[in-house]
PyMOL commands that place a pseudoatom at each C-alpha (Angstrom):
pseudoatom trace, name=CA, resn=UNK, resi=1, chain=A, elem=C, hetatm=0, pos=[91.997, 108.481, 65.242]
pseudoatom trace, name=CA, resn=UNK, resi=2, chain=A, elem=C, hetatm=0, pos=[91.197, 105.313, 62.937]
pseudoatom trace, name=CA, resn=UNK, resi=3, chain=A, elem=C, hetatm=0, pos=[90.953, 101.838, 63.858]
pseudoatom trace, name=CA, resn=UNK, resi=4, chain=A, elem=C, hetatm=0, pos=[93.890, 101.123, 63.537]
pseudoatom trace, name=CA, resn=UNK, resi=5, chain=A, elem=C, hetatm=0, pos=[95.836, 103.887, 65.110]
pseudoatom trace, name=CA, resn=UNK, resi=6, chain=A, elem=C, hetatm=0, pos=[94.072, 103.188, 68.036]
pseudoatom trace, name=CA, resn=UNK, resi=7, chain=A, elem=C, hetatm=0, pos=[94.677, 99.705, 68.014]
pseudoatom trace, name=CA, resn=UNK, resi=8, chain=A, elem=C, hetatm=0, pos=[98.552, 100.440, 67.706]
pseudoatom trace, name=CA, resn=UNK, resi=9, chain=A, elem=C, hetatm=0, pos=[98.462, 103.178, 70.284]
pseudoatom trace, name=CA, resn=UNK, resi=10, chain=A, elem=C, hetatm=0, pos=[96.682, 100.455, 73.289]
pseudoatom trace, name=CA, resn=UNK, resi=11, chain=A, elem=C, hetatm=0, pos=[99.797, 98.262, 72.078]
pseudoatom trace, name=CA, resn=UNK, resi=12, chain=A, elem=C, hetatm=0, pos=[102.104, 100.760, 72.438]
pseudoatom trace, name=CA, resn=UNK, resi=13, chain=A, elem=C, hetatm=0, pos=[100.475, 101.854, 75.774]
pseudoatom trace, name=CA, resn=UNK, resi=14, chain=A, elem=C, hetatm=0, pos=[100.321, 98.022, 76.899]
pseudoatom trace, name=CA, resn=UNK, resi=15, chain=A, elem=C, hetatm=0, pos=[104.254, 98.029, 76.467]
pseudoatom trace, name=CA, resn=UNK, resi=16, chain=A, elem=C, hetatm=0, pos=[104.761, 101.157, 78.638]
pseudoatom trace, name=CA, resn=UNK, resi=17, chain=A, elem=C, hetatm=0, pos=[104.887, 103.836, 76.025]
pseudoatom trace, name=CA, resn=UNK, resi=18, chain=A, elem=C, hetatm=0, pos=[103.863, 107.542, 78.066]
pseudoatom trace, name=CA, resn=UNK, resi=19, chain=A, elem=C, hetatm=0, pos=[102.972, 108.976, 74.935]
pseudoatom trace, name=CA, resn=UNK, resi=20, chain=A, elem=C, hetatm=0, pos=[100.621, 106.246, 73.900]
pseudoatom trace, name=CA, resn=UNK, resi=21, chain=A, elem=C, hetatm=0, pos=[99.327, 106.477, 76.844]
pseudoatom trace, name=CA, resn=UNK, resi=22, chain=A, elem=C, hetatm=0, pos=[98.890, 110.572, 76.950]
pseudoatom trace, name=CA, resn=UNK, resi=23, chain=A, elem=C, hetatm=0, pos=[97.214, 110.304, 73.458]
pseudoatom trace, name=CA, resn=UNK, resi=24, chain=A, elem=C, hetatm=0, pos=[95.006, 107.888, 75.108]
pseudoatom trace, name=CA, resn=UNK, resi=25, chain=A, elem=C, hetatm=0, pos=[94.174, 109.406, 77.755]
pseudoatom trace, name=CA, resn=UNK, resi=26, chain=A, elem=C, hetatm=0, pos=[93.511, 112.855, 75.820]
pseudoatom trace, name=CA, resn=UNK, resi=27, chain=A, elem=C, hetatm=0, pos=[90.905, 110.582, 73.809]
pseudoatom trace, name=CA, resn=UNK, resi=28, chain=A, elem=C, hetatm=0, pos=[88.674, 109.077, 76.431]
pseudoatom trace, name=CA, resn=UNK, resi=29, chain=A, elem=C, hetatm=0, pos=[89.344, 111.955, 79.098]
pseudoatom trace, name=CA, resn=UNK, resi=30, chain=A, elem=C, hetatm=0, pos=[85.527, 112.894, 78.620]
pseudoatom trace, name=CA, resn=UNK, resi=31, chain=A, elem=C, hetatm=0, pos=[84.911, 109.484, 79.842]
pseudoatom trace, name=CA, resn=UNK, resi=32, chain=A, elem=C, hetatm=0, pos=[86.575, 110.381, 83.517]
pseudoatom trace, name=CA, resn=UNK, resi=33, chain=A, elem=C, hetatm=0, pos=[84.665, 113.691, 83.253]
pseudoatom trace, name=CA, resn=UNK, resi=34, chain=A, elem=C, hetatm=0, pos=[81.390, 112.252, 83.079]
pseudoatom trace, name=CA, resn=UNK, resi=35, chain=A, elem=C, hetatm=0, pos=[81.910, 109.875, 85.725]
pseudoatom trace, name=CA, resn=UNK, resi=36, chain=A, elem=C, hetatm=0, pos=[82.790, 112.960, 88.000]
pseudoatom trace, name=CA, resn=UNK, resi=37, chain=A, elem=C, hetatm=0, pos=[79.747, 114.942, 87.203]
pseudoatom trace, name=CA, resn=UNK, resi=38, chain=A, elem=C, hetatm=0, pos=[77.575, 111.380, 88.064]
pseudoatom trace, name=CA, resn=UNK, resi=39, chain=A, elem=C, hetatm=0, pos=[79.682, 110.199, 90.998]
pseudoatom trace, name=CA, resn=UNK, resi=40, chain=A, elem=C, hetatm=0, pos=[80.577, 112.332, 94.201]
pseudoatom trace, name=CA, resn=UNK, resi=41, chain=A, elem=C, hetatm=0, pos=[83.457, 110.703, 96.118]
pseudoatom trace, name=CA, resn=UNK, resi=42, chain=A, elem=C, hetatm=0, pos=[84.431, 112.395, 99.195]
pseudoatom trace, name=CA, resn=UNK, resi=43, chain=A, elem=C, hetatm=0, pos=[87.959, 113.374, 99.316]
pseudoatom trace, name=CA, resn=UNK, resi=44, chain=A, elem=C, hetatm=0, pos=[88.673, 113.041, 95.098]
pseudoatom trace, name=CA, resn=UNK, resi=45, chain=A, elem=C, hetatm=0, pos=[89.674, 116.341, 93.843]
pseudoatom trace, name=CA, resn=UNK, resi=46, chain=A, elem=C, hetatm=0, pos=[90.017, 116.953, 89.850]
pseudoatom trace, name=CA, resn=UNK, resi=47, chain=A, elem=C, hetatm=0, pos=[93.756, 115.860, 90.339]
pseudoatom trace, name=CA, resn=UNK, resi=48, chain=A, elem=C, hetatm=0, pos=[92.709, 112.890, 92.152]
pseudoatom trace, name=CA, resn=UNK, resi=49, chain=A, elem=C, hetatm=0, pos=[89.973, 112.132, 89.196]
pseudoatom trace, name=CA, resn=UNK, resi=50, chain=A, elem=C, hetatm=0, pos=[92.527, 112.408, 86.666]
pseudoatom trace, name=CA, resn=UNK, resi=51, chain=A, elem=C, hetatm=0, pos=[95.241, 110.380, 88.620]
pseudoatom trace, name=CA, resn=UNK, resi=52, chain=A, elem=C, hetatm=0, pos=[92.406, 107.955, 88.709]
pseudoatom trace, name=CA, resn=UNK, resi=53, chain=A, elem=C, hetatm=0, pos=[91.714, 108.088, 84.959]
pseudoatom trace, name=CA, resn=UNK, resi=54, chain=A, elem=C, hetatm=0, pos=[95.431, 107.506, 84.112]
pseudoatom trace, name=CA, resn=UNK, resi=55, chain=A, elem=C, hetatm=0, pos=[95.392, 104.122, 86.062]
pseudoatom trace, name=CA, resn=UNK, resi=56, chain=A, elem=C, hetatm=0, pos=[92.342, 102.396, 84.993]
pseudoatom trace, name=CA, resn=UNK, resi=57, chain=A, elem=C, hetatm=0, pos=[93.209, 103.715, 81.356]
pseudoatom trace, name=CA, resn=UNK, resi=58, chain=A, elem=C, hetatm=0, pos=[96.932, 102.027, 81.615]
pseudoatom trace, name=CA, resn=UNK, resi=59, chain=A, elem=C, hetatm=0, pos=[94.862, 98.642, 83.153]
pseudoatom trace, name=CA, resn=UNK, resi=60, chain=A, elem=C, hetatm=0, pos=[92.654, 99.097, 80.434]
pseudoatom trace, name=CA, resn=UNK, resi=61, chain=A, elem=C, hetatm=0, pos=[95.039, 98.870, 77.638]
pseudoatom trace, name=CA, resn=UNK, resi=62, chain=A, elem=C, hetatm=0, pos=[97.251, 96.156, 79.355]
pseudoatom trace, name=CA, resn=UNK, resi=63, chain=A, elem=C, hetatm=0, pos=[94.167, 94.095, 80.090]
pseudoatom trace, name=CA, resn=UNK, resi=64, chain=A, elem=C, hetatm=0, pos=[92.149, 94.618, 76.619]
pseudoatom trace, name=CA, resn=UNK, resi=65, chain=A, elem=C, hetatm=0, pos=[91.715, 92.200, 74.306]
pseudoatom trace, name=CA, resn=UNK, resi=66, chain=A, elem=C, hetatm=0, pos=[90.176, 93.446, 70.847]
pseudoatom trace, name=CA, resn=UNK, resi=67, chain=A, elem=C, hetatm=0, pos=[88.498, 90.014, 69.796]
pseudoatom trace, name=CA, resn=UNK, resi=68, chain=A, elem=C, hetatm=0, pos=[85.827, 89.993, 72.742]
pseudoatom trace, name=CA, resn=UNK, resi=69, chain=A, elem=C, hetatm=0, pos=[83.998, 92.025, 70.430]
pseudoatom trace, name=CA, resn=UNK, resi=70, chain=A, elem=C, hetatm=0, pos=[83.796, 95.297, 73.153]
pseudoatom trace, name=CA, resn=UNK, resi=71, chain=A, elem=C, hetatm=0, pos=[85.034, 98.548, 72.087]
pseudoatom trace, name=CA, resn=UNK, resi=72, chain=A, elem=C, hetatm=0, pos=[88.389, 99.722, 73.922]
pseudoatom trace, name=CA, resn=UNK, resi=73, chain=A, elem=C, hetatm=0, pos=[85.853, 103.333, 74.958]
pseudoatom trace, name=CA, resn=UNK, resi=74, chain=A, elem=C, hetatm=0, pos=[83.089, 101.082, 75.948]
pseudoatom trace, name=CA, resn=UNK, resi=75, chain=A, elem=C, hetatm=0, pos=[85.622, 98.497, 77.972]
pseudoatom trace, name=CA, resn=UNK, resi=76, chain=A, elem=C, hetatm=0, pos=[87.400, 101.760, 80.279]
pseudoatom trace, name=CA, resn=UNK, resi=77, chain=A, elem=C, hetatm=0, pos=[84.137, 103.007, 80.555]
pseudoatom trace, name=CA, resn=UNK, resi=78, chain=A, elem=C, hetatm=0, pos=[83.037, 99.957, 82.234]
pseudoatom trace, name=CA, resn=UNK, resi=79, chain=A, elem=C, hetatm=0, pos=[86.075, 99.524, 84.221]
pseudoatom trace, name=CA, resn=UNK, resi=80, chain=A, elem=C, hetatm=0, pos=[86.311, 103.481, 85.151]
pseudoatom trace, name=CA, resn=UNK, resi=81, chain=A, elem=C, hetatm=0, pos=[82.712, 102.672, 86.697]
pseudoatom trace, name=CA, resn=UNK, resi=82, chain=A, elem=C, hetatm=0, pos=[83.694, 99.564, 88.227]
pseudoatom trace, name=CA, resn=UNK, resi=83, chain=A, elem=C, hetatm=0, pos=[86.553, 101.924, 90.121]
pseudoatom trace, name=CA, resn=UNK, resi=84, chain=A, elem=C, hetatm=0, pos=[84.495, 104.511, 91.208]
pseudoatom trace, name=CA, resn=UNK, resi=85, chain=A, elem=C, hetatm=0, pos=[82.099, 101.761, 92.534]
pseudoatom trace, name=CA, resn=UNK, resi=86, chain=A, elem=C, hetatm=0, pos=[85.027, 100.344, 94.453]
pseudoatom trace, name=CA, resn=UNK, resi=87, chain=A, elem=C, hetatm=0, pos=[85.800, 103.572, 96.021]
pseudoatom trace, name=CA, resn=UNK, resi=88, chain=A, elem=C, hetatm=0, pos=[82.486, 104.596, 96.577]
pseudoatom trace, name=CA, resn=UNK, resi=89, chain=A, elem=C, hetatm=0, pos=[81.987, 101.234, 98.816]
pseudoatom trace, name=CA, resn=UNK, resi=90, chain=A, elem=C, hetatm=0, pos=[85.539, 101.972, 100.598]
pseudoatom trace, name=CA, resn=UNK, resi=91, chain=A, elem=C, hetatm=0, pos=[83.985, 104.898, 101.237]
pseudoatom trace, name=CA, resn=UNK, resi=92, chain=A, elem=C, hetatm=0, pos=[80.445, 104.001, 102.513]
pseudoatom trace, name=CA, resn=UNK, resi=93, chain=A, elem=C, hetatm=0, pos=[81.921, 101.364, 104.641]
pseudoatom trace, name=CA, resn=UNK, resi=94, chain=A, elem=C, hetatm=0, pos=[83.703, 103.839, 106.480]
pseudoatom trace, name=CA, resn=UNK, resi=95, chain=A, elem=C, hetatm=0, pos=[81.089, 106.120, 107.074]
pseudoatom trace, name=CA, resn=UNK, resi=96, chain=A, elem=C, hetatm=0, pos=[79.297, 103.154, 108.661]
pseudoatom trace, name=CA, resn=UNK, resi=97, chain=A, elem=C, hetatm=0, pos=[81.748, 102.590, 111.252]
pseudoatom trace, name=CA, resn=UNK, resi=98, chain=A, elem=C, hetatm=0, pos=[81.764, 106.688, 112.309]
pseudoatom trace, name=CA, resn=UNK, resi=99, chain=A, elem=C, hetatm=0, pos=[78.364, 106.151, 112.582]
pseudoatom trace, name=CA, resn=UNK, resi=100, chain=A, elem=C, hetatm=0, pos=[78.677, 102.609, 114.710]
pseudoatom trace, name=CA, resn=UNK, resi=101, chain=A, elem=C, hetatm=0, pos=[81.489, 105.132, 116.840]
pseudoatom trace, name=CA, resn=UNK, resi=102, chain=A, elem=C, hetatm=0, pos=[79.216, 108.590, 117.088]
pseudoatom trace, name=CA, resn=UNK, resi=103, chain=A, elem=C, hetatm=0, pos=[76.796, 109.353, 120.301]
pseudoatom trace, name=CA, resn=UNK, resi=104, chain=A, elem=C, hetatm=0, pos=[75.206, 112.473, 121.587]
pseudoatom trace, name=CA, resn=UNK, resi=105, chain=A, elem=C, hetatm=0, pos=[76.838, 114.752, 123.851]
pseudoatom trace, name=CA, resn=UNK, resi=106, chain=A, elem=C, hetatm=0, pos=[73.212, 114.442, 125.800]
pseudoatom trace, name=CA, resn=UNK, resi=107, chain=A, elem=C, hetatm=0, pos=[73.624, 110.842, 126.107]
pseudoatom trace, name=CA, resn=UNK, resi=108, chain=A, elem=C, hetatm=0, pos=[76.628, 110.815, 127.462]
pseudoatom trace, name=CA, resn=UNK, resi=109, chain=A, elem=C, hetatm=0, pos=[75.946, 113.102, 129.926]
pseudoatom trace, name=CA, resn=UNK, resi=110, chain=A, elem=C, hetatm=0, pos=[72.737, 111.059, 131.138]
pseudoatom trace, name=CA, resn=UNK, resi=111, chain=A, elem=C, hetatm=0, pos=[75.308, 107.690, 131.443]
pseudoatom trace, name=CA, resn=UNK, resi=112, chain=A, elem=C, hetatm=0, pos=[77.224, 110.088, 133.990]
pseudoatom trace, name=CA, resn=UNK, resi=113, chain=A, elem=C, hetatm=0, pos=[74.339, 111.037, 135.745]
pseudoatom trace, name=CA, resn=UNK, resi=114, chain=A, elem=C, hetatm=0, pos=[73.229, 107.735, 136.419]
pseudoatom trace, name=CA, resn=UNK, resi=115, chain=A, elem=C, hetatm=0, pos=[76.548, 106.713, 137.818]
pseudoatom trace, name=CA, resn=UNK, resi=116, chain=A, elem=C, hetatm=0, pos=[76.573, 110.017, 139.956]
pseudoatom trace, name=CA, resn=UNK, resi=117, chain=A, elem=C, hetatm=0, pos=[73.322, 109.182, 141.066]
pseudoatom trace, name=CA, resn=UNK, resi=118, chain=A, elem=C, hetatm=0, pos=[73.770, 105.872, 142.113]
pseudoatom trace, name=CA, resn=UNK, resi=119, chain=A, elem=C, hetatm=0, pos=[77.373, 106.147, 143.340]
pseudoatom trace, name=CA, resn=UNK, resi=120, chain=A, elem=C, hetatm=0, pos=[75.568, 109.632, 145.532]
pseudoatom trace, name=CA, resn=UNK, resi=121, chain=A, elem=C, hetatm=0, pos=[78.729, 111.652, 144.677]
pseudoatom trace, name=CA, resn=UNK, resi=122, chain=A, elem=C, hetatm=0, pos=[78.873, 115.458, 144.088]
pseudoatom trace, name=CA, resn=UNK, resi=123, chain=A, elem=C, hetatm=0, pos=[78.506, 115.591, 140.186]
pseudoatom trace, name=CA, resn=UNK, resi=124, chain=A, elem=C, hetatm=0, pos=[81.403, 117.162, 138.563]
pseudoatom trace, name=CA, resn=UNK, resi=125, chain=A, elem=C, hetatm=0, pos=[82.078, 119.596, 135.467]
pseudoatom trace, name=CA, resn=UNK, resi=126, chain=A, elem=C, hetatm=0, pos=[81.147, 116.468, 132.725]
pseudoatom trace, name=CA, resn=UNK, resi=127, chain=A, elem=C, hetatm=0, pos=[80.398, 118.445, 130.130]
pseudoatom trace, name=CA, resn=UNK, resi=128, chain=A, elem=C, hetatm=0, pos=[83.558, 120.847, 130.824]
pseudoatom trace, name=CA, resn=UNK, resi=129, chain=A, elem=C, hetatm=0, pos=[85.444, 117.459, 131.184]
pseudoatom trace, name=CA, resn=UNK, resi=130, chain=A, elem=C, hetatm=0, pos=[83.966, 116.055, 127.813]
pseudoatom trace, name=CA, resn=UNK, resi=131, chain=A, elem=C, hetatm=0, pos=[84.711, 119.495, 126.196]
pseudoatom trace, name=CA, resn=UNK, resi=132, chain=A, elem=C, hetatm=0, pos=[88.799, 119.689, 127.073]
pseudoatom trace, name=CA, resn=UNK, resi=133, chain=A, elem=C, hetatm=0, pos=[88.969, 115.666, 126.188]
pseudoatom trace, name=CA, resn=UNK, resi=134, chain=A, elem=C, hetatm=0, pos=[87.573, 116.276, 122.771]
pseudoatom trace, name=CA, resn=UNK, resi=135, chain=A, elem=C, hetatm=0, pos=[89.928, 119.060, 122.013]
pseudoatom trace, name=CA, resn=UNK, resi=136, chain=A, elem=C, hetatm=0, pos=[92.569, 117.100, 123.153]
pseudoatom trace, name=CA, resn=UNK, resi=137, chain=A, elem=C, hetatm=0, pos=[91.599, 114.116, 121.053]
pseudoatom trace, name=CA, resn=UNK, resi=138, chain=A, elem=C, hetatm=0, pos=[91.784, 116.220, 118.019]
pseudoatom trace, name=CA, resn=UNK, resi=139, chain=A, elem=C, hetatm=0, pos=[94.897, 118.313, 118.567]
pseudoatom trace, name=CA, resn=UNK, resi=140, chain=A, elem=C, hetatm=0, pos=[95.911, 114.038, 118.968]
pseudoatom trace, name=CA, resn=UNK, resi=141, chain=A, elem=C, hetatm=0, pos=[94.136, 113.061, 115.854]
pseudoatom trace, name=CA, resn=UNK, resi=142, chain=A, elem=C, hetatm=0, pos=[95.927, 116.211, 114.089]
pseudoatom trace, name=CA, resn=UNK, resi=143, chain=A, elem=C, hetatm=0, pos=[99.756, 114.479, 114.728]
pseudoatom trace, name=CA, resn=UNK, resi=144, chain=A, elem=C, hetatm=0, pos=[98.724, 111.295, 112.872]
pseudoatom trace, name=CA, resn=UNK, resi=145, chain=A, elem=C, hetatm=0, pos=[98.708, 110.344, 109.458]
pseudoatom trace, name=CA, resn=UNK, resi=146, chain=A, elem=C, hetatm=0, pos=[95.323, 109.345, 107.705]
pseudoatom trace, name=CA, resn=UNK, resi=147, chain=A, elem=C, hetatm=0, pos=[96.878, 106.040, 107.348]
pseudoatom trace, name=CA, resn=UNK, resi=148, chain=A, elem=C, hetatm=0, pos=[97.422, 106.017, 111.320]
pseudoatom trace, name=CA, resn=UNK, resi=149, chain=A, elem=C, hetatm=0, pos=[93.614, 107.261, 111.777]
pseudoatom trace, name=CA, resn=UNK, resi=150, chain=A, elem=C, hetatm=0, pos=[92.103, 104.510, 109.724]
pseudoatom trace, name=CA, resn=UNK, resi=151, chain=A, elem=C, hetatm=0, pos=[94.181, 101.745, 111.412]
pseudoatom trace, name=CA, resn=UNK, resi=152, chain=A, elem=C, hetatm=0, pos=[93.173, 103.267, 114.855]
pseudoatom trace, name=CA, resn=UNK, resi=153, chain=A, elem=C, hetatm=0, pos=[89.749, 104.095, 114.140]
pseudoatom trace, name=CA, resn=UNK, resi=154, chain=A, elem=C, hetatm=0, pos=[89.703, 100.097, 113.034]
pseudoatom trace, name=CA, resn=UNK, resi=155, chain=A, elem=C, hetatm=0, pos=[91.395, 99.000, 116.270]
pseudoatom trace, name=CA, resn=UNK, resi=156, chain=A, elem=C, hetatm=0, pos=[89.356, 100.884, 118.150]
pseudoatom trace, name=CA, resn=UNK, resi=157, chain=A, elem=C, hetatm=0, pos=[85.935, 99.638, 116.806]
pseudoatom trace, name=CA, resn=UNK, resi=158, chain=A, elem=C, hetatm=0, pos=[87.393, 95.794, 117.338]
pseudoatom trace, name=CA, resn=UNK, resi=159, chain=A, elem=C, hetatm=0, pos=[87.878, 95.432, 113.613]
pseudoatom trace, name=CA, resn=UNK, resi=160, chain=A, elem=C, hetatm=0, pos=[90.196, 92.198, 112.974]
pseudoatom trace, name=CA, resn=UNK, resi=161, chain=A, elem=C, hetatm=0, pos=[93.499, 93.132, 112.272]
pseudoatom trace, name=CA, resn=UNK, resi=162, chain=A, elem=C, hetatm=0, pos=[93.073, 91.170, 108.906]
pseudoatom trace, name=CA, resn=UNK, resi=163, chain=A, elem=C, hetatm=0, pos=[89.909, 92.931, 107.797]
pseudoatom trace, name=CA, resn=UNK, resi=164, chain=A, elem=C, hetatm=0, pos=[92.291, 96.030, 108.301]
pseudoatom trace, name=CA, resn=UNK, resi=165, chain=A, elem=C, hetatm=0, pos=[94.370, 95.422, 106.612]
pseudoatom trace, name=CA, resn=UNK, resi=166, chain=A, elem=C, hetatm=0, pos=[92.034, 94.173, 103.771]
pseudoatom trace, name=CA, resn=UNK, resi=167, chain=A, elem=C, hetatm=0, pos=[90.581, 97.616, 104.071]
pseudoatom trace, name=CA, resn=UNK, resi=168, chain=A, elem=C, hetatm=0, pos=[93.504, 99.774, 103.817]
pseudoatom trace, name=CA, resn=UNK, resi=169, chain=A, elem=C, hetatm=0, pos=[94.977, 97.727, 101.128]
pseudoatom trace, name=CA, resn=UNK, resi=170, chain=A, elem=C, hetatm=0, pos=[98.445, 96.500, 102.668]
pseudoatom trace, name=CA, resn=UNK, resi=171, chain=A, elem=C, hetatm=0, pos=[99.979, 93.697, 105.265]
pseudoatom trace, name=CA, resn=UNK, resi=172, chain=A, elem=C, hetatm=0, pos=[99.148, 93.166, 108.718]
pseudoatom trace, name=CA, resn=UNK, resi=173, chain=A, elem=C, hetatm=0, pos=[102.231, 93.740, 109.831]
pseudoatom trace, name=CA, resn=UNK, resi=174, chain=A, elem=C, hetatm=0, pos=[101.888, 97.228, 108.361]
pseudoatom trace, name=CA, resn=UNK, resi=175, chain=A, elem=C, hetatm=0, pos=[98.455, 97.629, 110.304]
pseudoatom trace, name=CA, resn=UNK, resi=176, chain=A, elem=C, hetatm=0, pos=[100.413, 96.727, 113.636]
pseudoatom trace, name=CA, resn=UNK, resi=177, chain=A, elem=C, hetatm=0, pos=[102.555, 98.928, 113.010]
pseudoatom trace, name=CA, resn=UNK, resi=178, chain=A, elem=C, hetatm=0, pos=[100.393, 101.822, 112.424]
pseudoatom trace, name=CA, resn=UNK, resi=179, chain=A, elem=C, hetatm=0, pos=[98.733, 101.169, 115.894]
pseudoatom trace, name=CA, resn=UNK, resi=180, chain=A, elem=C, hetatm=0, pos=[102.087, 101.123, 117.731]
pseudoatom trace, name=CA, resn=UNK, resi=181, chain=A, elem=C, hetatm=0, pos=[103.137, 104.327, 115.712]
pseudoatom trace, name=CA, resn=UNK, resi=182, chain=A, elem=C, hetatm=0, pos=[99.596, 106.056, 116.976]
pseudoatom trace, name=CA, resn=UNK, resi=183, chain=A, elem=C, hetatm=0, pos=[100.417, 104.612, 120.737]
pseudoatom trace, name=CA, resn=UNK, resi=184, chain=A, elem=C, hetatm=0, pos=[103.614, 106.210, 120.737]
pseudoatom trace, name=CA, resn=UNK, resi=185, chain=A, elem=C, hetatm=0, pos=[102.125, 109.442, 119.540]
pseudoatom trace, name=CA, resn=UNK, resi=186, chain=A, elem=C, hetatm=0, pos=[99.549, 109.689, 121.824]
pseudoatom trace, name=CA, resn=UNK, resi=187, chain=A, elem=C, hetatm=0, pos=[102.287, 108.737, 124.847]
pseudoatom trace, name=CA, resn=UNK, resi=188, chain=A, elem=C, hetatm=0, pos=[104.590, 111.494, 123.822]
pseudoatom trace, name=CA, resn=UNK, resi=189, chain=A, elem=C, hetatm=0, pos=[101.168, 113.920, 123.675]
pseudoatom trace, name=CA, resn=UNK, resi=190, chain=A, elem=C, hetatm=0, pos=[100.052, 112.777, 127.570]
pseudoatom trace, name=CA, resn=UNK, resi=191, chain=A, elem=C, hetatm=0, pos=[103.756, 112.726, 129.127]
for i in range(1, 191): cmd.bond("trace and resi %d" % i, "trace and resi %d" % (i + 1))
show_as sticks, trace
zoom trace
């Protein structure tokens, strides 16, 4: 593909032309492979990687301007890795607040010693307790949507509703109503 062909194909692409856009994307497709054999981002299948691709190649071509002097290859490259980055912090940021959420089993079941101890009360079947709760909590978990889980998870750890929503990428009023969505969910589970 020439200079110029290329040129005239981001155009076309830029003015919402598919097949401009496929013939682009068949071009700098080894870009998006590369990227996946560097970056691992939990949860982003081949599908997903492509789907990816697609998007920051259309926001490329609508966003490129050919007199800055960058290549249009060199330009999605950048902006491909500037995606992946973006995910890849989504991503992190999450993990922190599992980790901010997880404890032992073996702590847990020292806290309710303690209180049996000082309380003097015949201990009870914790562990068995702890056990049933858990499975219940994830035949719960299992009825929401992932959208649902982040919003409660958030909730949960006394994330502002804002920074939510921030997170997940849409309204507060969304977020709320994710939370009211898992409440009712969870009654209908219990009752």
């Amino acid at each position: 593909m020439t200079n110029k062909e290329l040129n005239r194909c981001i155009a076309l692409a830029k003015d919402g032309n598919s097949d401009a856009l496929v013939l682009l994307f068949d071009k700098y497709q080894p870009v998006v492979y590369k990227l996946r054999q560097i970056y691992s981002v939990k949860d982003l299948d081949f599908e997903d990687w492509q789907q990816e691709g697609r998007l920051c190649l259309l926001q490329s071509a609508e966003s490129y301007r050919e007199d800055v002097g960058i290549t249009f290859g060199a330009y999605f490259k950048k902006n491909m890795t500037r995606r992946i980055y973006s995910l890849l912090r989504k991503q992190n940021a999450f993990k922190r607040r599992m980790d901010v959420l997880a404890t032992s089993l073996e702590n847990e079941v020292g806290i309710k010693e303690e209180l049996v101890g000082t309380v003097k009360e015949e201990p009870t079947d914790y562990v068995g307790d702890l056990i049933v709760l858990r499975g219940e909590l994830a035949t719960y978990c299992q009825c929401l949507s992932n959208f649902e889980c982040l919003v409660l998870l958030g909730y949960l750890t006394s994330v502002p509703l804002s920074e939510i929503a921030i997170m997940t990428e849409c309204s507060e009023e969304k977020v709320k109503n994710g939370i009211d969505r898992a409440r009712r969910k969870l009654k209908n589970i219990t009752s």
